[in-house]
C-alpha positions as CSV (number, residue, x, y, z in Angstrom):
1,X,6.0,5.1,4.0
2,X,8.2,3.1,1.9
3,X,9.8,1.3,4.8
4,X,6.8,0.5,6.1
5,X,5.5,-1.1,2.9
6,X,8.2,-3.0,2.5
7,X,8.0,-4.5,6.2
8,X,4.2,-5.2,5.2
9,X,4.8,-6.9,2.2
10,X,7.2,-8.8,4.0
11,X,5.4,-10.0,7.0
12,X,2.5,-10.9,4.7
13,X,4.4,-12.8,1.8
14,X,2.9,-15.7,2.6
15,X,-0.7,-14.2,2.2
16,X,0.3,-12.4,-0.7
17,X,1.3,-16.2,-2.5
18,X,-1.7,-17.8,-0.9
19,X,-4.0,-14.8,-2.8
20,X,-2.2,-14.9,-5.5
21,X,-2.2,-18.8,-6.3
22,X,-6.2,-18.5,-5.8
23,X,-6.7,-15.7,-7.9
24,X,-4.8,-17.7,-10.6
25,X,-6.9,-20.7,-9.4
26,X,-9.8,-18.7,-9.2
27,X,-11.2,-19.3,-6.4
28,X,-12.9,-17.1,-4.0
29,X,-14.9,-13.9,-5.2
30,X,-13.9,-12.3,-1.9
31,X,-10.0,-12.9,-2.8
32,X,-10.7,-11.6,-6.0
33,X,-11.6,-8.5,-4.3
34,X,-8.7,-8.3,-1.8
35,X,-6.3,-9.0,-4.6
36,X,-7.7,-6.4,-6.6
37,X,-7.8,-3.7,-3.8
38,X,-4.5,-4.8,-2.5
39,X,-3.3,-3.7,-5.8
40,X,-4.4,-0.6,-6.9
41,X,-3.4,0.3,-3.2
42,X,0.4,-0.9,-4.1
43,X,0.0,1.0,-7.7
44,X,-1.0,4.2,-5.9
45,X,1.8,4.1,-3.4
46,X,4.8,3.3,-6.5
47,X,3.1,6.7,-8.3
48,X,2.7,8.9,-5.2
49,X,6.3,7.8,-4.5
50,X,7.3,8.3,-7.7
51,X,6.0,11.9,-8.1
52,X,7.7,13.0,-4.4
53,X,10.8,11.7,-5.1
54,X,11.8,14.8,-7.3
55,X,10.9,16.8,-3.9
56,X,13.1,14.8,-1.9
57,X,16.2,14.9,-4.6
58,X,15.7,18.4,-5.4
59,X,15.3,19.5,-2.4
60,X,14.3,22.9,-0.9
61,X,12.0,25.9,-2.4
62,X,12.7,28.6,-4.3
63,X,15.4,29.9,-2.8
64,X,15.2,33.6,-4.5
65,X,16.0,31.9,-7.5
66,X,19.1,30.0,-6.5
67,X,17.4,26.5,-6.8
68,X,18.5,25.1,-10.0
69,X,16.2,21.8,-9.2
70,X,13.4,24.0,-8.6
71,X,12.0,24.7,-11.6
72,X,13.0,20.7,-12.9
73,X,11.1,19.0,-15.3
74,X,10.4,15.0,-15.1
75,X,8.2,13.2,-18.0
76,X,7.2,16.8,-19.2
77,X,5.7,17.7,-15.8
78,X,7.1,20.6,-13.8
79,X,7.2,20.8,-10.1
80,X,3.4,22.4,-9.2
81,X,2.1,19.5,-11.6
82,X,3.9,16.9,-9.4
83,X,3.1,18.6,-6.5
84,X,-0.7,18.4,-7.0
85,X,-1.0,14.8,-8.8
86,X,1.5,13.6,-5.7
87,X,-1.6,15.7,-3.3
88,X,-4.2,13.7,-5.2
89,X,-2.5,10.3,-5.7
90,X,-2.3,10.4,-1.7
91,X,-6.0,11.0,-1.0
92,X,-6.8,8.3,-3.3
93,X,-3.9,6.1,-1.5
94,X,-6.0,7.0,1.6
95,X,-9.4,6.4,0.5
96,X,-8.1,2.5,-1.1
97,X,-6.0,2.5,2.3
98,X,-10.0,2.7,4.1
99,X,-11.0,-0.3,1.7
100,X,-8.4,-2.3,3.1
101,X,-8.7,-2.0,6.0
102,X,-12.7,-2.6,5.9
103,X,-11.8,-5.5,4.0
104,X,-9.2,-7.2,6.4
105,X,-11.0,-5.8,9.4
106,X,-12.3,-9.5,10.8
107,X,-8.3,-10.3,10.9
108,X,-7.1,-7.1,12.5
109,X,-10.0,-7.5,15.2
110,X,-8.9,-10.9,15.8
111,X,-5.2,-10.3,15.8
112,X,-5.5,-7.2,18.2
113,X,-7.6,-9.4,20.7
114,X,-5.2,-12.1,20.6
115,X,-2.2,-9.9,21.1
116,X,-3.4,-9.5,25.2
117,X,-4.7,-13.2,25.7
118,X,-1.7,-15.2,25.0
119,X,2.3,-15.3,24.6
120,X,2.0,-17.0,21.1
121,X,-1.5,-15.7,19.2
122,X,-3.5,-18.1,16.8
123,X,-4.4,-17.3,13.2
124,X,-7.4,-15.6,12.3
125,X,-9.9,-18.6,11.3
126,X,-10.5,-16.6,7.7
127,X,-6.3,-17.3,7.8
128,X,-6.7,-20.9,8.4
129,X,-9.3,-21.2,5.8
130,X,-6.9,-19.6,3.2
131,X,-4.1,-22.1,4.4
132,X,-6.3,-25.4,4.1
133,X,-7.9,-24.6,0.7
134,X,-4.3,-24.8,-0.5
């Protein structure tokens, strides 16, 4: 998950600048929107990675007791605590993931169709308009 947000962010960059310069601007409602989404989404992820990262470090179960990071603490919240707001923060990761994608679903549609027409595809027209308003 966190490799593939990363490669996201960083085949998109030049989205993210074009959204942020007009949210700054303040221009467009609808980038307004995207920005906001967009956000929270990239909030959600940093906590649900956040509270599964003392999974990953601590590694293992119980063990019959022989597990010293099982029963570790981090910001005052022991491991069933981390283990059901990291179950949570990823069904709310899911249900912002769904807004995205509703929101960005004219480019995907277009970008997928252009993948089998032609060697070199052409930016989504919503892309162009993004790039000309700058």
């Amino acid at each position: 998950m966190i490799a593939g947000a990363v490669m996201h962010v960083a085949f998109h960059w030049d989205w993210i600048a074009a959204m942020s310069r007009r949210w700054l601007l303040g221009r467009a409602r609808k980038a307004r929107w995207n920005y906001l989404v967009d956000a929270v989404l990239g909030l959600v992820l940093v906590a649900a990675i956040g509270t599964g990262l003392p999974f990953l470090l601590a590694g293992g179960g119980y063990q019959g007791g022989r597990n010293p990071g099982f029963r570790a603490v981090l910001l005052g919240l022991n491991r069933g605590t981390l283990s059901d707001l990291h179950s949570w923060l990823g069904l709310v990761f899911l249900a912002v993931f769904i807004v995205h994608q509703v929101l960005h679903w004219a480019w995907i549609r277009h970008t997928v169709a252009q993948l089998g027409r032609s060697k070199r595809p052409e930016l989504c027209p919503s892309v162009v308009a993004v790039v000309r308003d700058e």
